[in-house]
C-alpha positions as CSV (number, residue, x, y, z in Angstrom):
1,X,4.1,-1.4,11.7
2,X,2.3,-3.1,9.1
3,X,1.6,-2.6,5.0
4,X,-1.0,-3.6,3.3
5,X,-0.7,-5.0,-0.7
6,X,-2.9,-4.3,-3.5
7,X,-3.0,-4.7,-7.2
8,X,-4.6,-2.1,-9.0
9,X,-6.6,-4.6,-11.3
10,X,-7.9,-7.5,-8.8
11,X,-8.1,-4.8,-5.7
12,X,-7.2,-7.2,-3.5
13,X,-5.5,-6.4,-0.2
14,X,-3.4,-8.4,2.3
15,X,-2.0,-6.6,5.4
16,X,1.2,-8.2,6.7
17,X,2.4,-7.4,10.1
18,X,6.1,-6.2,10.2
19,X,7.7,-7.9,13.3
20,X,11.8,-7.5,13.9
21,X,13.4,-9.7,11.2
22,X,13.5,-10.2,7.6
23,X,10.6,-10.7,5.4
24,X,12.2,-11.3,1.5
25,X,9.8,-10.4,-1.5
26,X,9.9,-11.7,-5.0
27,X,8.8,-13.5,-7.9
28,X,10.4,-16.8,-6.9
29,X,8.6,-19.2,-4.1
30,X,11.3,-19.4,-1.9
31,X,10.2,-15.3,-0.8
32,X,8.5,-14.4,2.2
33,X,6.1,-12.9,0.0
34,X,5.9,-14.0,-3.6
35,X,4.5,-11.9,-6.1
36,X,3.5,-13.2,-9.2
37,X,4.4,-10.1,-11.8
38,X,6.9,-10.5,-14.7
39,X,8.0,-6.7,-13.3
40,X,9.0,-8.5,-10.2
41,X,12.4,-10.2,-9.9
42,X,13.3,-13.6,-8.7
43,X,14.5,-11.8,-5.3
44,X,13.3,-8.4,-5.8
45,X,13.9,-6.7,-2.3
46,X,13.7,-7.1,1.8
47,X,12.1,-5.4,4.3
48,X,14.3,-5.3,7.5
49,X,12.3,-4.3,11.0
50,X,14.6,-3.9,14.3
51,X,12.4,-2.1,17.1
52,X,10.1,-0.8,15.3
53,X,12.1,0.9,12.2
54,X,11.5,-0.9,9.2
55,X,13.4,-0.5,6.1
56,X,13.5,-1.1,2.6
57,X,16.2,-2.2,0.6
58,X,16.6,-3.5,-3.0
59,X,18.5,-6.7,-3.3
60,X,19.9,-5.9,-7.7
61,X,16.4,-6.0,-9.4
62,X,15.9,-5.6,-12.7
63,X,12.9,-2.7,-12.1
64,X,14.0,-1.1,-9.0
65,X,11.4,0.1,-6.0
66,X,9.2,3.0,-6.2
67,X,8.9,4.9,-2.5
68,X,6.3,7.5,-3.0
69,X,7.4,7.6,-6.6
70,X,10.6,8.3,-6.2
71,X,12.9,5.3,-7.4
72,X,14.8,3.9,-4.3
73,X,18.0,1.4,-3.3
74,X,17.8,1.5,0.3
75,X,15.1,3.9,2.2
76,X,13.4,4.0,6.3
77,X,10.1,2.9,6.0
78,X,7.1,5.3,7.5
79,X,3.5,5.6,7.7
80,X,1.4,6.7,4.7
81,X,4.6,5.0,2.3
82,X,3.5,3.6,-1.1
83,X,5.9,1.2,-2.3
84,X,6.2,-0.3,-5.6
85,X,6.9,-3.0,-6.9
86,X,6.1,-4.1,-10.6
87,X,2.3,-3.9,-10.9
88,X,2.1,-4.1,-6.9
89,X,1.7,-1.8,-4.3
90,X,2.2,-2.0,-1.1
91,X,1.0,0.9,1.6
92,X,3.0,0.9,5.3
93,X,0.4,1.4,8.5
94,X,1.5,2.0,11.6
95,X,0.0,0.2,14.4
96,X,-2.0,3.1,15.4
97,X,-3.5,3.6,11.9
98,X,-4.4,-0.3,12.1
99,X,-6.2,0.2,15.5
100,X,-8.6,2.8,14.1
């Protein structure tokens, strides 16, 4: 399982594969992923992956996370998800949808 990042204003996209562990996101550089957004807190929320389920879980932010726009504290992660974050978004791939 994968996602793939986006802003809507620079349309850039990064796709960063979700292997078991921990990947921490946030405004501050000590994240996995740091996003630069003022709508983005220090540690904003995780993204746990354990064979093959990932899940998303929001560590006290300020702004919350947005699952298919629906406002979310802790939620399974699946194909075709749009998470937000801030101004981000982020869209989870499964390694199938990658391949083709």
């Amino acid at each position: 399982m994968a996602f793939t990042t986006g802003t809507p204003v620079l349309d850039e996209v990064e796709t960063i594969k979700l292997t078991d562990g921990t990947i921490s996101i946030g405004r501050a550089t000590d994240n996995d992923l740091s996003i630069h957004d003022t709508f983005v807190s220090a540690h904003h929320a995780r993204i746990f992956t354990y064979q093959s389920a990932s899940y998303i879980e929001d560590l006290g932010s300020t702004n919350g996370i947005l699952l298919n726009g629906r406002k979310v504290q802790k939620h399974t992660l699946h194909s075709g998800d749009i998470v937000s974050l801030g101004h981000h978004q982020f869209k989870i791939e499964t390694q199938e949808q990658q391949i083709a």
